[in-house]
Every structure is written in C-alpha cells, then in structure tokens.
C-alpha positions as CSV (number, residue, x, y, z in Angstrom):
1,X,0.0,0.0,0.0
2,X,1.3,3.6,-1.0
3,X,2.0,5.8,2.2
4,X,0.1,9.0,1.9
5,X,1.6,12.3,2.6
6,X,2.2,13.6,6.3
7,X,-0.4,16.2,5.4
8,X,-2.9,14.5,3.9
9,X,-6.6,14.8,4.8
10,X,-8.8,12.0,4.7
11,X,-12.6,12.2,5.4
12,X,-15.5,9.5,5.0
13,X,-19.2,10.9,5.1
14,X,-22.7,8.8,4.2
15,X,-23.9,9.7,0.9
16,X,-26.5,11.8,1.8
17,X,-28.9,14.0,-1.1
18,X,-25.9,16.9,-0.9
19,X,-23.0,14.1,-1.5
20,X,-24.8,12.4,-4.3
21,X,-22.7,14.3,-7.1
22,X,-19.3,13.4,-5.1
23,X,-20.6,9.5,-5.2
24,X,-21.4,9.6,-9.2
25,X,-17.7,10.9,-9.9
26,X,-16.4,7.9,-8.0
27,X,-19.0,5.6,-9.4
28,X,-20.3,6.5,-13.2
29,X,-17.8,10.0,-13.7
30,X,-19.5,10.0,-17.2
31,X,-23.1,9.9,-15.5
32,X,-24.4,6.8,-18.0
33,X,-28.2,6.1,-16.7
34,X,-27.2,2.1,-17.7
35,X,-23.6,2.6,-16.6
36,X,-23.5,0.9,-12.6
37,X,-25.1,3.0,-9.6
38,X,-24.8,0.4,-7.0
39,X,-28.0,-0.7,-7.0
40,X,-27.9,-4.4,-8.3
41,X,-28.2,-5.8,-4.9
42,X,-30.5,-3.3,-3.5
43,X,-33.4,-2.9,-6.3
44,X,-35.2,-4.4,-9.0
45,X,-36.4,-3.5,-11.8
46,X,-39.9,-2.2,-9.9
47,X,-38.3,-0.5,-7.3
48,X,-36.0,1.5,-10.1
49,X,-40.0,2.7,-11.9
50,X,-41.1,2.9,-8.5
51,X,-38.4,5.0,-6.7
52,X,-37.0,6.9,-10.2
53,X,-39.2,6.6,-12.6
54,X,-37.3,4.2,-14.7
55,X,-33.8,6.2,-13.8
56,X,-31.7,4.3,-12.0
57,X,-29.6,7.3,-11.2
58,X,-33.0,9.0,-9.8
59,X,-33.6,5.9,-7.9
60,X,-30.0,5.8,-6.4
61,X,-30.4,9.4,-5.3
62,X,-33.8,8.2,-4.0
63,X,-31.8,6.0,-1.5
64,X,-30.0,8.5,-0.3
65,X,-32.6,10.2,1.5
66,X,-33.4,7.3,3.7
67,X,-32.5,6.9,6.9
68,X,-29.7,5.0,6.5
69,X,-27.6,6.2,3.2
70,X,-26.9,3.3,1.1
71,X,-22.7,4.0,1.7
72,X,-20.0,6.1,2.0
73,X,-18.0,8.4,0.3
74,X,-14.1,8.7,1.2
75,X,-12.6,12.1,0.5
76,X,-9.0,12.8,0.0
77,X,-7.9,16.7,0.7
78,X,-11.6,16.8,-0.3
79,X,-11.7,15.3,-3.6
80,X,-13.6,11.8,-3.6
81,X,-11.5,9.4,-3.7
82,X,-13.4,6.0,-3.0
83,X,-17.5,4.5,-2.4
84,X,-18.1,1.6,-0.1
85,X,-21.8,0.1,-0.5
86,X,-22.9,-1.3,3.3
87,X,-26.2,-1.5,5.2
88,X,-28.2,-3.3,7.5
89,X,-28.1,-7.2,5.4
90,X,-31.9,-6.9,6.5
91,X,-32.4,-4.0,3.9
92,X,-30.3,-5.2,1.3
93,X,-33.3,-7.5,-0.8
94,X,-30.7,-9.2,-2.6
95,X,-28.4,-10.3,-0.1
96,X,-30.9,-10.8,2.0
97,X,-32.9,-13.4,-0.2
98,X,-29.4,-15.0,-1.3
99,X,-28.6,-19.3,-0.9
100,X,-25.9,-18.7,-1.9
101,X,-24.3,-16.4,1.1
102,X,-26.4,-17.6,3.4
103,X,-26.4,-16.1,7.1
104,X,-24.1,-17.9,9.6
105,X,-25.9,-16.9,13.1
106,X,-28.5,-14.6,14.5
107,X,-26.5,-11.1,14.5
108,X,-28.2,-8.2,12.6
109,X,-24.8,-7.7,10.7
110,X,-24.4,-4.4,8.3
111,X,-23.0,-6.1,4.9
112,X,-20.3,-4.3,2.3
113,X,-21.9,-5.3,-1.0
114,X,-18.8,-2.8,-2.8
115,X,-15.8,-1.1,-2.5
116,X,-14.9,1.0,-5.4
117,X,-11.6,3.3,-5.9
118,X,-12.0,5.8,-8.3
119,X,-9.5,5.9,-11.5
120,X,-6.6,8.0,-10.7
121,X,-6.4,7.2,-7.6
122,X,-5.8,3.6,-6.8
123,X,-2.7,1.9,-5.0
124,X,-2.7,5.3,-2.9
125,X,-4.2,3.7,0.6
126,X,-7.7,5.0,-0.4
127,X,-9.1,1.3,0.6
128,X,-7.7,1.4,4.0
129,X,-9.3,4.7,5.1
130,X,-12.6,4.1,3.1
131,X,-13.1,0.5,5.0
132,X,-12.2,2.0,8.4
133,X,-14.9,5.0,7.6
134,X,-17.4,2.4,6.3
135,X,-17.3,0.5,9.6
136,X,-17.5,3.7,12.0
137,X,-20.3,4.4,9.9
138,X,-22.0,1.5,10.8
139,X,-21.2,1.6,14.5
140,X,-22.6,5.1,14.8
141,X,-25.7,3.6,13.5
142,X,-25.6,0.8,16.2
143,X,-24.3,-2.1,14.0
144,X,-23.1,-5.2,16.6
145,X,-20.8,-6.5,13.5
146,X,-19.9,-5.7,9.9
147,X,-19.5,-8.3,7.0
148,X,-17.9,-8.5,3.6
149,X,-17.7,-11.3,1.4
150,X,-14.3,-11.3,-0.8
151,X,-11.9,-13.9,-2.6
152,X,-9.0,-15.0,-1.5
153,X,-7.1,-13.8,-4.4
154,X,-4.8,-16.2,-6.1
155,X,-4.2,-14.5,-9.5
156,X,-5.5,-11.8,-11.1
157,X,-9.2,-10.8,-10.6
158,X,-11.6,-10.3,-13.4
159,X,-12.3,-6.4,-13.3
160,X,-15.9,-6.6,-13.7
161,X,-15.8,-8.7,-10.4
162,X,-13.2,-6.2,-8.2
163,X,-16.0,-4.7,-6.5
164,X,-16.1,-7.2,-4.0
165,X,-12.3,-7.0,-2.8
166,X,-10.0,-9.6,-1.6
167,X,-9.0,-11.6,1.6
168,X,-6.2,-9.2,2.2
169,X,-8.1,-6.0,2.0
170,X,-10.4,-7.4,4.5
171,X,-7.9,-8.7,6.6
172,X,-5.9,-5.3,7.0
173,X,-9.0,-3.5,8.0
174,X,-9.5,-6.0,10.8
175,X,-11.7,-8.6,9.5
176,X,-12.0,-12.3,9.8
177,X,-12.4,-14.9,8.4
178,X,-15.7,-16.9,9.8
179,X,-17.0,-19.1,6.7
180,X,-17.6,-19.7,3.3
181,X,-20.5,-19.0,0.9
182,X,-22.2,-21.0,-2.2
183,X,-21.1,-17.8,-4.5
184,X,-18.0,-17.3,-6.9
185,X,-15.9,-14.4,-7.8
186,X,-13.8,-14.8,-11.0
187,X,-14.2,-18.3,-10.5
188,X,-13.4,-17.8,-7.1
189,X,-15.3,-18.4,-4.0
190,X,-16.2,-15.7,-1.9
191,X,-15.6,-16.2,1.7
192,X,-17.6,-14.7,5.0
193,X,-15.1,-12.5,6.9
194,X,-16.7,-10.2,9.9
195,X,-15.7,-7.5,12.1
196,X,-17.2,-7.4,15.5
197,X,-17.7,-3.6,17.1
C-alpha cells in the first residue's frame, strides 16, 4: 500500500442528497443512466420505476434520503476518492434473499456489497481509510458487526468482479475470516469474513 503524505486529509461521510454528485464521480464519472449506480443488490427493476421513474440514477439518489444512506464516500484533501456500498443485510433484498451467502448466526450484521476506488487514484491507501470509515459508519448507526464477502485472491481478478475485494483487504481493515459461501468471484469463492464492534 502507497504511504500518503504527512499532510494529507482524509474524510468519509454517508452519501446523503448533498454528496450524491461526489458518489457519481467515483461511481459513473461520465453519469451513463445504464452505466453501474450500485443498486444491483438493492433494487429491482420495480423499485428502479417505482423510486425513479425508470432512472436508475434517480432511484440511487432516491436512496440517499433514507435513513440510512446506502454508503460512504471517502474524501481525500476533499476530492472523492473511494465509495463503499454497506447497510443493515436486513435491507439489502438481494443479499438478503441470497442461498448462496447464506447467514451464519442470528447477528443483525451491516454487509459491504462494494468497494470502489476511483480511477486515478488507486494503490494510494484509499481502501484502508474508506473501509475504516465504512465500519465507524456502521457503528454510529448501532451495527453489533460488519461483513464482507471477498476472494481469496490467487491470481489476477476479473475487473468486472473487483468490487467485491479480496482476503487481504479485509484482513488489514480487521476482518475475519468466519466461513464460506455458495457464491464465486472470477471463479473464485467468496468467503464470509466479519468485524465485531
């Protein structure tokens, strides 16, 4: 990981209504309606009419008015730099309905469902300071635990598949490693690591 300068300012914020702009330049810079908002695992294709009217970019600013933004942004010296996807599993349909990562106990974990570095900036640290903001984000909102679900990298990683980070990532932002899941990553599986708080 790149060290960052002495001076440098780091900040992570929910992606509230007035952040929303900050979150498309890390996301979809070019602002594509069918280009990726994050909101695979949190909508269908109702929800998208429902919520924006067909836009999916409508219906991803849509979720940032609820009570609990759907993520956070990292800034760097107040440019942002990275977008982590987490919630409450309970109100993340997809995950939530999933065999394939299945639940391993009773704890009302918060989930990562993404971790995205924006171009430019990648290989600076940006993933270490966006995970560590992620997970005090879900703390202040009362969260016992945090999961992720990653590979265990062995290779290189299919880009399209990236978002959901590796063993290593996890592991330096104090995660571990408490099972396995059903579902593949670059022909990979993904494993269950956790963070207590």
């Amino acid at each position: 990981m790149a060290e960052s300068a002495p001076n440098t300012q780091w900040q992570t914020h929910p992606v509230t209504p007035d952040r929303f702009e900050d979150f498309a330049d890390v996301i979809n810079p070019t602002r594509r309606d069918t280009h990726c908002w994050c909101l695979s695992h949190r909508l269908g294709v109702k929800d998208i009419e429902d919520l924006g009217g067909g836009s999916r970019k409508t219906a991803m600013r849509s979720l940032c008015e609820r009570e609990n933004p759907p993520g956070v942004i990292t800034y760097r010296d107040g440019v942002a730099v990275g977008w982590c996807s987490i919630g409450p599993r309970a109100e993340i349909p997809r995950l939530a309905a999933s065999k394939l990562i299945r639940p391993v106990d009773e704890v009302p974990v918060w989930s990562i469902i993404c971790v995205v570095v924006r171009s430019g900036h990648r290989r600076q640290g940006v993933t270490a300071h966006l995970l560590e903001g992620a997970v005090d984000y879900a703390a202040s909102r009362g969260a016992p635990a945090v999961e992720a679900h990653p590979v265990d990298l062995d290779g290189r990683m299919d880009t399209t598949m990236a978002f959901v980070g590796t063993r290593a990532m996890f592991e330096q932002a104090g995660f571990r490693i408490i099972g396995t899941t059903g579902a593949m990553a670059s022909r990979m599986p993904r494993l269950i690591m956790r963070r207590d708080l």
